[in-house]
N, C-alpha and C positions, 0 to 999 in steps of 0.2 A: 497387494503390492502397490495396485495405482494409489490409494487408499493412505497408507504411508509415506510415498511420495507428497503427496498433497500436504500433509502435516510437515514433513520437514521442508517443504519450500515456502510453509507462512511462518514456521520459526527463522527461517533465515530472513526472508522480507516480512517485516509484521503488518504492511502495508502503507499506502499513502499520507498524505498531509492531510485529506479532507476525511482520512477518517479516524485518526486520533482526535479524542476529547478532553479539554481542558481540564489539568488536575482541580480538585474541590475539597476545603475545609470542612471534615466532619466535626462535631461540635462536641466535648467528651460528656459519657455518657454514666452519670453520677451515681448508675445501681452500678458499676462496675468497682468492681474495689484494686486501686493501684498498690503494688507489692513495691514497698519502698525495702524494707529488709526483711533477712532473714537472724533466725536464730537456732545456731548451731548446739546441740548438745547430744556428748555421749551418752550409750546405751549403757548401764551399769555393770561393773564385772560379772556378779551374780546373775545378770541374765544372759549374759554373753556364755557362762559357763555350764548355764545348763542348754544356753542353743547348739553348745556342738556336741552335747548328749544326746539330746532327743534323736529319739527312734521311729515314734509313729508319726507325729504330727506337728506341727510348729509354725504358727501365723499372729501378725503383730497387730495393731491398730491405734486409734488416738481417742481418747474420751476427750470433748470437752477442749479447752484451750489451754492447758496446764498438762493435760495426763496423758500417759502411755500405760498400752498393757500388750504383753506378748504370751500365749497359750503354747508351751512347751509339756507335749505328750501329755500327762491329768493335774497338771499345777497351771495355774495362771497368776503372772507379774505382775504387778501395781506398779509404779512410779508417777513424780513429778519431774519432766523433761527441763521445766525451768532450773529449778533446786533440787538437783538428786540428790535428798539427803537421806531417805533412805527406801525399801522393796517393801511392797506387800505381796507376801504369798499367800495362795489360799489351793488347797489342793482340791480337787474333785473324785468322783468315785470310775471315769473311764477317761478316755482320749477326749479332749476339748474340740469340738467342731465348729461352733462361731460362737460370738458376744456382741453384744450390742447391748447401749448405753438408752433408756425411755426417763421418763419425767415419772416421779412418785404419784401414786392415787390421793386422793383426799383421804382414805385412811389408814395412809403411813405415811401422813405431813409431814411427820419429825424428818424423815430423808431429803434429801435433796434429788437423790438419784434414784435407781433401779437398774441394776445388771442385768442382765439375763444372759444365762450361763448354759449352753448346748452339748451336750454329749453325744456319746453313743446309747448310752442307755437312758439319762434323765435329762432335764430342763427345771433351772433351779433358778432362784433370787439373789442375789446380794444387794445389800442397802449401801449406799454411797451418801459421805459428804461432803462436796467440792467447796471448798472456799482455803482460805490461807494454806491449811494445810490437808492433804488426805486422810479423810476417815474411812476404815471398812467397818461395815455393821452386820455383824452374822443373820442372818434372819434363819432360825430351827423351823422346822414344818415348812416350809417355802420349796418343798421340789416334789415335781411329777415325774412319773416313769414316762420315756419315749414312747414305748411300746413296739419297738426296732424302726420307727421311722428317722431318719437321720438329717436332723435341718441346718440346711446349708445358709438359710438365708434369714434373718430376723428382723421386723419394722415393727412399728410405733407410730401409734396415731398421738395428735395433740392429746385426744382426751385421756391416754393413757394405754390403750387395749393391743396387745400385743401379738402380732401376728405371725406365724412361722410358715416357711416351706419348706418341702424339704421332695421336690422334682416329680413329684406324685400329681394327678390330677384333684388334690385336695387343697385345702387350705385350716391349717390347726391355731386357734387361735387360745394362749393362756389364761385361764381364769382365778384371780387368787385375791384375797381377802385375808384379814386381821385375825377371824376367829374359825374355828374348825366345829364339827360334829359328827355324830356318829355317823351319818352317811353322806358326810361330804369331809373334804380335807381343807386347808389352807388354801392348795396351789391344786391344779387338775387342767387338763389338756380337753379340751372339746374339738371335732371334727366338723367341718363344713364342706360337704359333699359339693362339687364343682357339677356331678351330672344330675343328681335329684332322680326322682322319681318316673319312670321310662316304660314303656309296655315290654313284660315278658319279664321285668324284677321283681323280686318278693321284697315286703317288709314287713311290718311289726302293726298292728294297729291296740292301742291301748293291751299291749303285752299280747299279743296272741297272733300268728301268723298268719297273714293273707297274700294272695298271687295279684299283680297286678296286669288287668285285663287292654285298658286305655287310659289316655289324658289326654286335656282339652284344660283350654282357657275360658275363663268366663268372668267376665266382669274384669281381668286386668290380674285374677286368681288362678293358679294352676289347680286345676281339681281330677280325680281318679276314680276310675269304675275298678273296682276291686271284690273279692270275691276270699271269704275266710277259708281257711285250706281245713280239712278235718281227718283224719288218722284210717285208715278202714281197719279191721281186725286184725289183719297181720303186721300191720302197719309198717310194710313195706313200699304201700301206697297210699295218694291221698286224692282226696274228692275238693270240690268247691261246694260250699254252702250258698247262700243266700247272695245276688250280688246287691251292692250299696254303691254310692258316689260319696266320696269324702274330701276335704281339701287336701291338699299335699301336703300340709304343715302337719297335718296330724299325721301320718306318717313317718315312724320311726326305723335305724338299723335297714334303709335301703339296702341290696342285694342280690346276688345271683344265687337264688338257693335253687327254689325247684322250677322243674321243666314241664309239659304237655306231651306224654306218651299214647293218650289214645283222645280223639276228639269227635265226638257227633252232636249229632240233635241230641241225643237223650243222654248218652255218658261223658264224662269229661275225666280223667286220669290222671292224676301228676306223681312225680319221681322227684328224689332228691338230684340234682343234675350234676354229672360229671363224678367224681370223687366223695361227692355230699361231704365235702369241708365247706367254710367260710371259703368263700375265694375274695376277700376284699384286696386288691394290692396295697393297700397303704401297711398293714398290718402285717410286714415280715422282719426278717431277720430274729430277735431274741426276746419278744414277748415274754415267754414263759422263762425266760433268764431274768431277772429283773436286775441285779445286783447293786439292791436297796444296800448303803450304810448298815441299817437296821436287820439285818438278812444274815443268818448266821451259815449260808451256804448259795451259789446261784442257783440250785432246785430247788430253794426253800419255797419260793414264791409260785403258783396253785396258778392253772389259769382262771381268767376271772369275767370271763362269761360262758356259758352254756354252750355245749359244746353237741352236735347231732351225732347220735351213734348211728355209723355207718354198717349197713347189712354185708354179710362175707357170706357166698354163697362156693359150696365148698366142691371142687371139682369134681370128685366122685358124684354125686347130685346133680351135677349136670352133665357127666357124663350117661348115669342110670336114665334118666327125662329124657337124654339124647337116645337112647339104644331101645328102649319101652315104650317110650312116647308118656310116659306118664306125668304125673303134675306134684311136683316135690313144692315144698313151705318150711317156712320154721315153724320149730316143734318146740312149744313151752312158752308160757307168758315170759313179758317184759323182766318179772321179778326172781325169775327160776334163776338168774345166772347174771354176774354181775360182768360189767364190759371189761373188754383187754384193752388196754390204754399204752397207745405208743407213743413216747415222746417223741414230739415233732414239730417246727418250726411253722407257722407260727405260733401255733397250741397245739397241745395234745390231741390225739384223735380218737376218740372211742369208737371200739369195734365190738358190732354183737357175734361174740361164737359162741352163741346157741346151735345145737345140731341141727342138722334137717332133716324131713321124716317127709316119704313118700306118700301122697295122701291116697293114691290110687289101689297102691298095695297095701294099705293098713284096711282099707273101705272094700276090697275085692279077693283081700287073701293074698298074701308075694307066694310064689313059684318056690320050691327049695333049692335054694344055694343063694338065692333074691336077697340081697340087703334091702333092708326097709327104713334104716338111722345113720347119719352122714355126719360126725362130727367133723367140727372144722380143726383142719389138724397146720401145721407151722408151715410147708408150702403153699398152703392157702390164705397167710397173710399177710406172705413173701410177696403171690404176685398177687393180692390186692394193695399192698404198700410198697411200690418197688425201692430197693434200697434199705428195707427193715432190716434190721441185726435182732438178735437175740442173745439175752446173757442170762444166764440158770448155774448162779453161785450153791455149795454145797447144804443143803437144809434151808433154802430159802425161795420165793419167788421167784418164778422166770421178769427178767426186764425188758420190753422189747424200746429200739428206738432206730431214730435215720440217722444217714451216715453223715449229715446237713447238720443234724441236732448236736452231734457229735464233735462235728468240724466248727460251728460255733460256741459250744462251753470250750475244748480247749482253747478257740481265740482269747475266751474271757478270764480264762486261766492263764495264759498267755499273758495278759497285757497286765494283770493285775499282782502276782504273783511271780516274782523276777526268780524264785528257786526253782520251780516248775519247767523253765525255759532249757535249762539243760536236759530236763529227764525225757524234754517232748522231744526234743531233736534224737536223742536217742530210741526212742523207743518209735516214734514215726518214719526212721528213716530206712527200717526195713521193710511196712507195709507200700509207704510210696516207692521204693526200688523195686518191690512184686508188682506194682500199679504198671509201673511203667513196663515192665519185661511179659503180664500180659496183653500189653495192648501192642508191642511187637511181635507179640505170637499171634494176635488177632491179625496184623496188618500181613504176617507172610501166610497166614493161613488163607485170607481172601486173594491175595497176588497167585495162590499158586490156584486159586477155584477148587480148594476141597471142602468137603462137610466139616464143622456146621454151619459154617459161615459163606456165602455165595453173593452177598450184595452190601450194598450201605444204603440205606433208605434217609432221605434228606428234605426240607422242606423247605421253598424258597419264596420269598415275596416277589414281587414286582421289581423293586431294587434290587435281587440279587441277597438282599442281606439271608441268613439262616435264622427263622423260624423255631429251629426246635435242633437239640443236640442229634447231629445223624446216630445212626443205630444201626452196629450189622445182624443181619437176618439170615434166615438159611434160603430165602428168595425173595423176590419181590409177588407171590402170589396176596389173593386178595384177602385169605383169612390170616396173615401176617400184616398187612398193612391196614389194615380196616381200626385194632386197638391202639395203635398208635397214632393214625392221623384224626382218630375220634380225640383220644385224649386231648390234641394239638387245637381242634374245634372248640372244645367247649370252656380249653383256658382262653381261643380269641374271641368269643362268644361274651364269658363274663367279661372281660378286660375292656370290649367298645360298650357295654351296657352300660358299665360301671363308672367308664369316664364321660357320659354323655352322650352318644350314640344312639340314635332308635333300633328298634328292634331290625328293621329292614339294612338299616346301614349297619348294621352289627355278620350280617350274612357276608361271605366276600363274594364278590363278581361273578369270578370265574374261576377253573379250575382246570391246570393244563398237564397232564401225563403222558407218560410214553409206551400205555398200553391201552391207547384210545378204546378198541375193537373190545377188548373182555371187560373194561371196568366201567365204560361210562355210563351202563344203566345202576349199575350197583354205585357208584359216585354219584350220582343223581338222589339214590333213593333215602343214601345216609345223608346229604346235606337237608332234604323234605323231612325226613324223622328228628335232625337236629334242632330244626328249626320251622317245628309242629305246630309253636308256639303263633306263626304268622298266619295261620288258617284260623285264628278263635280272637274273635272279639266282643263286644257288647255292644248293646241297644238298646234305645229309650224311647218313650213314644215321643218325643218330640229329639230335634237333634243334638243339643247342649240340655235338654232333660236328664232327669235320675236313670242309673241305667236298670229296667227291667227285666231281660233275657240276654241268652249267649248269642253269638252270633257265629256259623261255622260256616267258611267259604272255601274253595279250593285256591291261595296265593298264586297258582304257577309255579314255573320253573324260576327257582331266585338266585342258581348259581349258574353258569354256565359250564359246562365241562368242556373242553376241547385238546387238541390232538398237540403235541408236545415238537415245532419243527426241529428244533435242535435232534432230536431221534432221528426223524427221516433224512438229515442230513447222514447221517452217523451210517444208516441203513445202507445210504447211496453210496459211499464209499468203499463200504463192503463189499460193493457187488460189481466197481468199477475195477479194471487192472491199471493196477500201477506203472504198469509196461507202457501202455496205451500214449501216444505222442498229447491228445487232448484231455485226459484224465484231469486236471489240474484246472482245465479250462471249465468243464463240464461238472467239476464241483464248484466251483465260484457262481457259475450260473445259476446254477440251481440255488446256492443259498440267498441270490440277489435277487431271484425268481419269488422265495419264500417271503425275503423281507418287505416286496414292492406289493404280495399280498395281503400281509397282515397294517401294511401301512397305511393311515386314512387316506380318502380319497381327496386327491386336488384338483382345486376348482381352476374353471377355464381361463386362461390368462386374456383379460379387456384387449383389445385392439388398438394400436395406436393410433 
């Protein structure tokens, strides 16, 4: 308030004679350019009539000193604003998302321009020539798939080379040429990884998988001790070979693939980590949709890199291992049985359901009534792919896919197909009205506390924001929460690797529950098994030398776990009566009690 005062009493006296200063001639400043007029002109009926159509999306812009264009849902306008004499339309194959206007290469002189045209699904060319009057120039072969990244933002350098964004910790930039060939195209999208190469990411070195150990600078070069991964027998796990140092630049397909499950002096063990998908984030939404012009369906298009078959170990199997203690494996080479492939955003995911065969009881004899062979049967790749469907038309293959995969082709049906838009509203509007009547039978089931439902498990950051979709549970015990806040790990795990993070800052801090007492050594010991990875490094006999051997150390504790006060608040109330004249008093206390401990400490105020 005093604070306030003070400003309104130099607004009302702005002060003395000796302290106002002589006004002064600025001198005008000739890069400044003075608007002497404007020039007014209408928007074309033609586009005015399809702007109060559009449905999905509709944004306008200026090429140029002459021209306008406005992107109404998958058609984009042409005009000249001076002399509307007349539109150029040119439609697209999705929703337009920006455009932006670059200078032609030196080998497509003949243009004056270059459009660059953004979708949902592709990123295309158009040839422009600005002078007296608007030319559009088709350019055939001139478009890349998206690959479901969606760029919001398009620039252009002087020398031509055109760079997109699209909110991602990436940066894609288009590469496109005169002439094509068999393994290259016209037009084609390349990625530039913002985080590079990190300890505890896998990549690619001249086509063949390696794990990266460390990196280090030398000479002004990022260079890598890496370590080529190699298959074991079952090949559900793998070893490191030989280690090497290489620059970073050779280095291809950065990534979170595999992880460190077991680490000594003599063994070293890795896993495919988390789900053994790709986890890149740039690469979601409709990849595997492509819906090329040339595409006689949107699944026509195959994904189009290599995809890791993911192992499904089949509950009965580990149930058997759990009750015997015996040691179960997959049973049958690689080639016995071809993968189940479920479509799913952002590729397809192949699964091995090969059986598993008890090794102990094939090698000892099983007991009678002992199963010894565990195929994988459809609840087991329910919950290895949560949210799979299954569809097994009459005399034909089973389909399995997500419900994601699913909710993005009809989008793409949707936008693209205006007869479709009736049959979805009907035919959708009785699964989503089940959608919703069970998640009010979920919500009175948890309100009244009966089985199977007894909690909502949730996961929050430091802001408060939600982490991960809550989930009701039939408690909050630790063999219910353990695969779900694993899952939550190893997607924030790849996500800091992936955008530049070290392996250390990729861990979080700390970790605060409200079952301090029972979980925090079992919380302890999954964040040290997640991040295994921090206990194994590399050596050289000199310090920025080639690296030699492993190096295995014990990191410490790298999260902290601690006790949740919002609970013990919660506790105290419990156990206070309501009746009580200071009840009210004695909770405020206590939670100003909690906040003034967890608050840093403040330093001793100087003496005046």
């Amino acid at each position: 308030m005093e604070g306030l005062a003070l400003l309104e009493e130099q607004f009302r006296h702005p002060g003395h004679e000796e302290s106002r200063c002589p006004a002064r001639t600025i001198p005008w400043d000739q890069s400044l350019a003075e608007l002497t007029h404007a020039t007014r002109s209408g928007i074309p009926a033609e586009v005015k009539a399809a702007w109060a159509k559009a449905k999905l999306r509709a944004d306008c812009g200026i090429l140029g000193q002459r021209h306008a264009w406005a992107a109404l849902d998958h058609t984009l306008y042409l005009w000249d604003y001076h002399e509307p004499s007349g539109v150029h339309t040119v439609p697209s194959d999705s929703a337009i998302i920006s455009v932006a206007l670059c200078p032609a290469k030196s080998s497509l002189a003949q243009l004056s321009y270059l459009l660059v045209i953004a979708t949902r699904l592709s990123v295309s060319l158009l040839g422009l020539r600005l002078s007296a009057s608007l030319q559009v120039v088709p350019l055939p072969g001139f478009r890349a798939s998206a690959e479901g990244a969606l760029f919001h933002c398009i620039t252009c350098t002087p020398s031509g080379r055109v760079l997109l964004l699209s909110g991602a910790p990436h940066v894609y930039e288009l590469l496109f040429g005169d002439q094509s060939g068999w393994l290259r195209s016209k037009c084609r999208l390349i990625r530039h990884s913002l985080g590079g190469p990190q300890r505890g990411l896998s990549a690619d070195l001249h086509g063949e998988p390696c794990y990266i150990l460390d990196t280090f600078m030398l000479k002004g070069a990022v260079m890598a001790d890496i370590g080529l991964v190699r298959a074991q027998r079952d090949g559900s796990r793998f070893t490191l070979g030989k280690l090497q140092t290489v620059s970073a630049d050779a280095l291809s397909n950065v990534r979170f693939y595999f992880h460190i499950v077991q680490a000594n002096a003599q063994r070293l063990l890795l896993e495919v980590a988390g789900t053994g998908q790709d986890t890149r984030p740039l690469e979601v939404a409709a990849a595997c949709l492509q819906g090329q012009a040339d595409a006689t369906s949107p699944f026509a298009a195959a994904p189009r890199q290599a995809q890791a078959v993911r192992h499904i170990r089949p509950q009965a199997a580990s149930a058997h291992a759990e009750e015997w203690g015996h040691r179960v494996a997959v049973w049958g080479n690689k080639r016995s049985q071809e993968p189940l492939w479920v479509w799913d955003l952002p590729y397809p995911m192949a699964l091995d359901r090969r059986p598993w065969r008890c090794q102990t009881c094939a090698r000892e004899g099983a007991a009678r009534g002992v199963r010894q062979y565990f195929p994988v049967t459809a609840a087991d790749v329910r919950l290895a792919v949560p949210g799979a469907m299954r569809h097994k038309a009459k005399k034909q293959k089973e389909h399995w896919l997500t419900s994601r995969f699913l909710l993005e082709a009809c989008l793409i049906f949707y936008e693209n197909i205006n007869a479709v838009r009736s049959i979805l509203r009907k035919a959708l509007s009785a699964p989503v009205a089940a959608m919703v009547e069970t998640l009010q039978k979920l919500a009175c089931l948890y309100s009244a506390r009966q089985r199977p439902y007894n909690a909502i498990l949730a996961f929050t950051g430091v802001d408060g924001a939600l982490l991960a979709v809550p989930e009701a549970t039939d408690g909050e015990g630790w063999r219910t929460l353990e695969p779900i806040l694993e899952a939550l790990l190893w997607k924030i795990k790849a996500t800091r690797l992936e955008a530049g993070l070290s392996l250390l800052q990729s861990c979080p801090t700390f970790h605060c529950t409200d079952n301090f007492r029972a979980q925090r050594l079992k919380l302890e010991a999954l964040y040290k098994r997640l991040w295994r990875d921090c206990a194994v490094g590399s050596q050289g006999n000199t310090k920025k030398g080639p690296a030699k051997r492993r190096r295995v150390q014990d990191p410490g504790a790298l999260t902290v776990v601690a006790g949740d006060p919002v609970h013990d608040l919660l506790a105290l109330r419990r156990r206070v009566s309501t009746m009580a004249c200071d009840s009210t008093d004695l909770t405020f206390d206590h939670a100003d009690l909690l906040s003034r401990l967890s608050a840093p400490e403040q330093r001793p105020l100087a003496a005046v």
